[in-house]
C-alpha positions as CSV (number, residue, x, y, z in Angstrom):
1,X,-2.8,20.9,-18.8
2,X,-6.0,20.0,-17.2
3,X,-7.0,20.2,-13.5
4,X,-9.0,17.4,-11.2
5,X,-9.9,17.2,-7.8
6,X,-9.8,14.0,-5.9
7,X,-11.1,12.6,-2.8
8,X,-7.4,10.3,-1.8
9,X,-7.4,8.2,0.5
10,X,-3.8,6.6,0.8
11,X,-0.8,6.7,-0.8
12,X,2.0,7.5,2.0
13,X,3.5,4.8,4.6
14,X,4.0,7.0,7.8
15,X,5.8,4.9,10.9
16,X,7.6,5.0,13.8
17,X,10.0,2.4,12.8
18,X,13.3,2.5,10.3
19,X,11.2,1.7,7.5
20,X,9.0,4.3,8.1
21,X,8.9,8.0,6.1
22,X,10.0,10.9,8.7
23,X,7.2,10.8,10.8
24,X,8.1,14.4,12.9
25,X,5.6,17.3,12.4
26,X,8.1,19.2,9.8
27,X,8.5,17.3,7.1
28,X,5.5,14.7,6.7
29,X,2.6,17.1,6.1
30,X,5.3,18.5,3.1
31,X,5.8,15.1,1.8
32,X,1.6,14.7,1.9
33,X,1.0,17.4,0.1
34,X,3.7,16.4,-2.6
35,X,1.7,13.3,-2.6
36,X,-1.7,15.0,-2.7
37,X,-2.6,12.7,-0.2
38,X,-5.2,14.6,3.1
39,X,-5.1,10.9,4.4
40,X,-3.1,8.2,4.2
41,X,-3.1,3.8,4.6
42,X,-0.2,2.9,7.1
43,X,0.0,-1.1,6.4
44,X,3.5,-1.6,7.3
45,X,5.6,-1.6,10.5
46,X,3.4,-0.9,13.9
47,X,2.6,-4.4,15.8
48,X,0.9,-5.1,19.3
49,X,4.5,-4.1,20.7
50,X,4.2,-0.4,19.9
51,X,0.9,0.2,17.9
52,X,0.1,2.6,21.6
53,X,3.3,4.5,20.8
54,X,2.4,4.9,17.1
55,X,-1.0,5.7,17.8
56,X,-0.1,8.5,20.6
57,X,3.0,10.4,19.3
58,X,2.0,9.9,14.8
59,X,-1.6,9.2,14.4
60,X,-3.4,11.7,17.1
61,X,-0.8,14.3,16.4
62,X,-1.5,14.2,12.6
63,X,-3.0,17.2,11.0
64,X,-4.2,13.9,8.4
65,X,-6.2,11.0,8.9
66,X,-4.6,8.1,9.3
67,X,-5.8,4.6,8.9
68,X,-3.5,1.8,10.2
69,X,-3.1,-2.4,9.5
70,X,-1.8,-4.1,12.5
71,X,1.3,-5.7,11.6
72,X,0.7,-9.1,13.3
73,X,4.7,-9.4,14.5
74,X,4.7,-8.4,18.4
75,X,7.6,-5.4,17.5
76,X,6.4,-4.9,13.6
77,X,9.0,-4.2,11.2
78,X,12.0,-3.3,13.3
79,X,14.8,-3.7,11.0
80,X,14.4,-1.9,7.5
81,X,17.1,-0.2,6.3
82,X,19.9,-0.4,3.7
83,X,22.9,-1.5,6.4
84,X,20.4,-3.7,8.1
85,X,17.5,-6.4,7.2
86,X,16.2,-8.8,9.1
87,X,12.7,-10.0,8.6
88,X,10.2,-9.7,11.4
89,X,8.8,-12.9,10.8
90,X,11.4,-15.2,10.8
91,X,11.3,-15.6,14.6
92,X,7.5,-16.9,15.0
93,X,7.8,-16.3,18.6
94,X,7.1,-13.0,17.6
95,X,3.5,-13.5,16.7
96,X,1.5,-13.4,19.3
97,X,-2.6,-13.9,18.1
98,X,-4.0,-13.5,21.5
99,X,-2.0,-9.6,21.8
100,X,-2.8,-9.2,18.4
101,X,-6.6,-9.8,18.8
102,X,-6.6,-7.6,22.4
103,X,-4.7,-4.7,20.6
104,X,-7.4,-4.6,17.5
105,X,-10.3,-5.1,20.3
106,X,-8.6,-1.8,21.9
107,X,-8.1,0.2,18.8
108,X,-11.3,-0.5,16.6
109,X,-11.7,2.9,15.8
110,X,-8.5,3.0,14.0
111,X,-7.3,-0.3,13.1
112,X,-8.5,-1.2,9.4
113,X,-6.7,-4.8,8.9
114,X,-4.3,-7.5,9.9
115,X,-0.9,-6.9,7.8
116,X,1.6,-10.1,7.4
117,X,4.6,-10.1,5.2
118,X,5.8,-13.4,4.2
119,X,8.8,-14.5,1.9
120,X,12.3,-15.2,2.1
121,X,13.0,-11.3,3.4
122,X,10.4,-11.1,5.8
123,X,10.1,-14.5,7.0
124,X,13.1,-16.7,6.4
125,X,11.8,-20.1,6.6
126,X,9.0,-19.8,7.8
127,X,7.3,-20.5,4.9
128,X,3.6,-19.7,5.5
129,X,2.8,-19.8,9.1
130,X,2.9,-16.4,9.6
131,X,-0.1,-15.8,7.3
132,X,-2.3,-18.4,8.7
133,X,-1.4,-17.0,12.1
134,X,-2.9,-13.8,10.4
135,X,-5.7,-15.1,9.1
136,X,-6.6,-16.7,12.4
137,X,-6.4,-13.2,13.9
138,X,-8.7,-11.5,10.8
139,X,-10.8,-14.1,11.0
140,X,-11.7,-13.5,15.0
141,X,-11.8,-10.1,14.9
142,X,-13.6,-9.9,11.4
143,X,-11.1,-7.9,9.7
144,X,-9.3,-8.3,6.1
145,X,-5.7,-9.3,5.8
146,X,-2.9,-7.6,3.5
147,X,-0.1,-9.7,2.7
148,X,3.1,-9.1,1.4
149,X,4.9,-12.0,-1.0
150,X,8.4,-11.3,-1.6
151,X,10.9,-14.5,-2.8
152,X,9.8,-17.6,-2.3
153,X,9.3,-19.7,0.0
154,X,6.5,-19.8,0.6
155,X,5.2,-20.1,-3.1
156,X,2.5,-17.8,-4.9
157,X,0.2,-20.4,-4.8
158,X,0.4,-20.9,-0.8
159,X,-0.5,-17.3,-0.3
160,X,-2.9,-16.8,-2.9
161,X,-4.8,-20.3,-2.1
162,X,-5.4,-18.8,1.1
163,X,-6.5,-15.0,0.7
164,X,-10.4,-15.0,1.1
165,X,-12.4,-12.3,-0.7
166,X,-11.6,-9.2,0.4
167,X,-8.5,-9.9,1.4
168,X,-5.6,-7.8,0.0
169,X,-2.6,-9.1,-2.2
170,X,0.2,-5.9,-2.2
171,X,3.3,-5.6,-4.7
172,X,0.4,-7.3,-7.0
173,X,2.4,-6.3,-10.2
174,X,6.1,-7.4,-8.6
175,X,8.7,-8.6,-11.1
176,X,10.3,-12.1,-11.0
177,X,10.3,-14.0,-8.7
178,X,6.7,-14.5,-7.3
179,X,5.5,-12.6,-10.3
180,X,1.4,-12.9,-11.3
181,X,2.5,-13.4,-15.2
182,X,4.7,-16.1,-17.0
183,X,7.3,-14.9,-19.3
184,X,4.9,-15.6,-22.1
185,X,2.5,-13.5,-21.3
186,X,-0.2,-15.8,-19.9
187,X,-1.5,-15.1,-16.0
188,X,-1.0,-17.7,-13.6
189,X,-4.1,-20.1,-12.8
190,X,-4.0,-19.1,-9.1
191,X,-3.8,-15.4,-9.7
192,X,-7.4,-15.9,-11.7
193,X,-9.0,-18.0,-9.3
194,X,-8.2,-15.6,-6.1
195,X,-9.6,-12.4,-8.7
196,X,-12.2,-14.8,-8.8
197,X,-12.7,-15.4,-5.3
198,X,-12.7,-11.7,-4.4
199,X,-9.0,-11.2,-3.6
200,X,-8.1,-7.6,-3.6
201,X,-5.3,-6.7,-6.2
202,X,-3.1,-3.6,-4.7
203,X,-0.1,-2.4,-6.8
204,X,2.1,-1.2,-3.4
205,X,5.0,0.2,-5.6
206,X,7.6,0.4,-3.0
207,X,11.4,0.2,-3.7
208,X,11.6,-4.0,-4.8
209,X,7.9,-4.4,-5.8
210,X,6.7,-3.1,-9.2
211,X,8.7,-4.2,-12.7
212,X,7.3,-2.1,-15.7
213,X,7.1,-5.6,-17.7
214,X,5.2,-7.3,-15.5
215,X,2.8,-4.8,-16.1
216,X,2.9,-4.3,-19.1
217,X,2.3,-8.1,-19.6
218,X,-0.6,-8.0,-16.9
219,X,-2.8,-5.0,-18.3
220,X,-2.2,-6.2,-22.2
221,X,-4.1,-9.1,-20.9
222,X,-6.7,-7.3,-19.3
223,X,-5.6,-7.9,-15.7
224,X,-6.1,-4.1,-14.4
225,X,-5.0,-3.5,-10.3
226,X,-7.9,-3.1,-7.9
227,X,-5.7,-0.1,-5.9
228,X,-2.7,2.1,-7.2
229,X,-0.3,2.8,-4.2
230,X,2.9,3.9,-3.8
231,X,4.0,2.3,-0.3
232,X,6.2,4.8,0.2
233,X,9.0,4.4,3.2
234,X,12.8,5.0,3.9
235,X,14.6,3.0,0.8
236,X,11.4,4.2,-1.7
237,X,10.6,8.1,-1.0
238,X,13.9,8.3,-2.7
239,X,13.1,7.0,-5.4
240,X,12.0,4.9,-7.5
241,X,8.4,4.9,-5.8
242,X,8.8,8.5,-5.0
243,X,5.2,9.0,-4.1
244,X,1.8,9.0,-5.1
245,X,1.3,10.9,-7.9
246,X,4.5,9.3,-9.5
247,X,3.3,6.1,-9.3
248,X,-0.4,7.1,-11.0
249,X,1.4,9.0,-13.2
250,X,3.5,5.1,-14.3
251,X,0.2,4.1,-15.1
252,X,-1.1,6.9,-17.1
253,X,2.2,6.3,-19.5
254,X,1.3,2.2,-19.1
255,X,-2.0,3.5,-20.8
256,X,-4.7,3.4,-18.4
257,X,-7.3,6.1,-18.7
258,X,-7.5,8.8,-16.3
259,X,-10.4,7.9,-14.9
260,X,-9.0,4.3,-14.1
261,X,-6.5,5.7,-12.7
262,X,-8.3,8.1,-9.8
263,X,-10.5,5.3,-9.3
264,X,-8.0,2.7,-8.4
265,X,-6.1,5.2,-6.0
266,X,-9.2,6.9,-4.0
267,X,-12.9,5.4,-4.2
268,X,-11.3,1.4,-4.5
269,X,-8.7,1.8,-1.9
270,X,-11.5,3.6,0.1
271,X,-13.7,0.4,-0.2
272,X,-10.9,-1.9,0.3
273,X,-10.4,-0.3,3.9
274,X,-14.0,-0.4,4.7
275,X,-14.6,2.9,4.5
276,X,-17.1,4.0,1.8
277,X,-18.1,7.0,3.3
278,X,-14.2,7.9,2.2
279,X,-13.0,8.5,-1.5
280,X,-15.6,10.2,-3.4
281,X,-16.8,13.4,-3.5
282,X,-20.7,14.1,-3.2
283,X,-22.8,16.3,-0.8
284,X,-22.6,15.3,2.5
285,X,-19.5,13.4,1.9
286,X,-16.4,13.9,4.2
287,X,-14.6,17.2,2.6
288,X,-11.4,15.9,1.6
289,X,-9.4,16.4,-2.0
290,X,-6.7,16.9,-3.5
291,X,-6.3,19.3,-6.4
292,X,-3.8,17.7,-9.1
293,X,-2.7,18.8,-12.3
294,X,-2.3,17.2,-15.7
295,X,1.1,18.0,-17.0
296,X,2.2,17.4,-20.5
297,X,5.8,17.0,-21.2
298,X,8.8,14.2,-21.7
299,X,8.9,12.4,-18.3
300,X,11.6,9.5,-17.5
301,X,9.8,7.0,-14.9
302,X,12.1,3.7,-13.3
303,X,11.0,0.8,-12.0
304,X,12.4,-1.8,-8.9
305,X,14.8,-3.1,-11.6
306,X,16.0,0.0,-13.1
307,X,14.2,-0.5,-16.5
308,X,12.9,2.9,-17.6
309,X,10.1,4.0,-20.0
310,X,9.0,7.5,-21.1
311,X,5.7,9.4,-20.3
312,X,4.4,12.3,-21.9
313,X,1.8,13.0,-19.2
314,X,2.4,13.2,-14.8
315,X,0.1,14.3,-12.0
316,X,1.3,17.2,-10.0
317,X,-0.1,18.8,-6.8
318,X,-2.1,21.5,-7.1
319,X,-3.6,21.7,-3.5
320,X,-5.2,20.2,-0.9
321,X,-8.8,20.1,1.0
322,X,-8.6,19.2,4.1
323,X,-12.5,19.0,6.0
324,X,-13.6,21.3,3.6
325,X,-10.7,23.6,3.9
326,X,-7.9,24.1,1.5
327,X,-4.8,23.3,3.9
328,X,-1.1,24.3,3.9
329,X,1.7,22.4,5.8
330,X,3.0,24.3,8.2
């Protein structure tokens, strides 16, 4: 068992919608700490309808920093749930650029990115419009975009022809359909050419978004993520993303090095976000970290599809250092 402290800087989805984690005082500090997480990326469900409310009764109140994507639907995700799904983008009336761009304007101490989800789920068929209507927003206000593919249409090729460097590519590793790899083996060409181009790679685990043989396929040809993160909300915490540390610990049993791994889930998500002054530790650097363990044992770890592989090695929580202090949830 060996002990390492980490500056994190994401790894939980915390909203005010159905998709969201239990945002209430009580129970999100315990799930950060079971995530080793002192802040956290919120890409998912607040849009120019209700980013105020999620700003004024989850961010402000948070003992955590918090760093939000604008979802670029007026209401964000509003309909996530296991009875109910309905995609907030398959309505394009409920894009708005102009409130998008006035709500980014309004909260540019906060607001880190534009975030679109497109796909059969999210969008119906609407194919790709809501992604240029996203990059038409990130593009005014100078911001990156993180988009979400989930079944075609549109196509990987639409949405990764598009994504300009720094741009973000979640649920990077999903399994078929809309997968990066053939069945083969070999990467698609498109997948290369926005690496490439400076396309940000993010694994975004989530409950329908990582398949252990797509990455096993990916990383035996050299095709590493850019960020490890769980994306953690209502039909995931549950399992099989669980959190954080579960999903670095998947990757430690894939066979990526420690190092890799702490790298790709705190100084590169850090940099991703724009914030380099986050995810590292150094003198004079913001006083965050968590404390995680190396545990040896016989660990079972699923993915999306239900496939299972075993692990010898997982990440536990230790503690947590919040502005140079250790913190407890209350």
């Amino acid at each position: 068992m060996r002990a390492a402290s980490l500056s994190c800087p994401a790894s939980l989805t915390c909203t005010p919608m159905s998709i969201g984690a239990e945002p209430r005082s009580g129970s999100t500090p315990r799930r950060s700490r079971r995530a080793a997480a002192p802040r956290r990326s919120s890409d998912l469900s607040a849009g120019p309808g209700n980013f105020h409310g999620f700003r004024r009764h989850v961010i402000e109140p948070s003992p955590l920093r918090i760093l939000p994507y604008l979802n670029v639907s007026f209401p964000g995700i509003f309909a996530f749930a296991a009875t109910v799904m309905v995609g907030e983008n398959t309505d394009l009336r409920l894009i708005d650029p102009r409130e998008c761009v006035r709500v980014i304007n309004a909260n540019r101490d906060l607001i880190v990115g534009v975030k679109v989800r497109v796909g059969r789920n999210a969008g119906g068929n609407s194919g790709a419009a809501p992604l240029d209507m996203a990059i038409e927003v990130a593009d005014e206000v100078g911001l990156p975009v993180m988009a979400h593919l989930d079944h075609p249409p549109p196509s990987r090729l639409e949405v990764l022809s598009r994504l300009r460097r720094g741009d973000v590519l979640t649920h990077c590793f999903r399994p078929f359909p809309s997968a990066p790899v053939r069945g083969d083996g070999r990467i698609r060409e498109e997948v290369l050419a926005a690496r490439e181009r400076g396309v940000i790679f993010d694994i975004g685990h989530g409950g329908g978004s990582f398949g252990f043989r797509t990455a096993e396929l990916m990383l035996e040809a050299g095709f590493l993520p850019d960020v490890i993160s769980s994306d953690v909300h209502t039909l995931s915490i549950n399992g099989p993303a669980f959190d954080q540390l579960v999903t670095m610990s998947k990757f430690l049993m894939l066979g990526l090095e420690l190092g890799a791994v702490i790298r790709a889930s705190t100084a590169a998500p850090a940099a991703a976000l724009g914030r380099g002054d986050l995810g590292h530790l150094a003198v004079g650097a913001v006083g965050d970290a968590s404390i995680l363990e190396l545990v040896e044992g016989e660990f079972d770890f699923r993915d999306v599809l239900g496939e299972s592989r075993r692990g010898k090695e997982r990440l536990v929580v230790s503690g947590l250092v919040v502005a140079g202090r250790r913190w407890q949830p209350q």
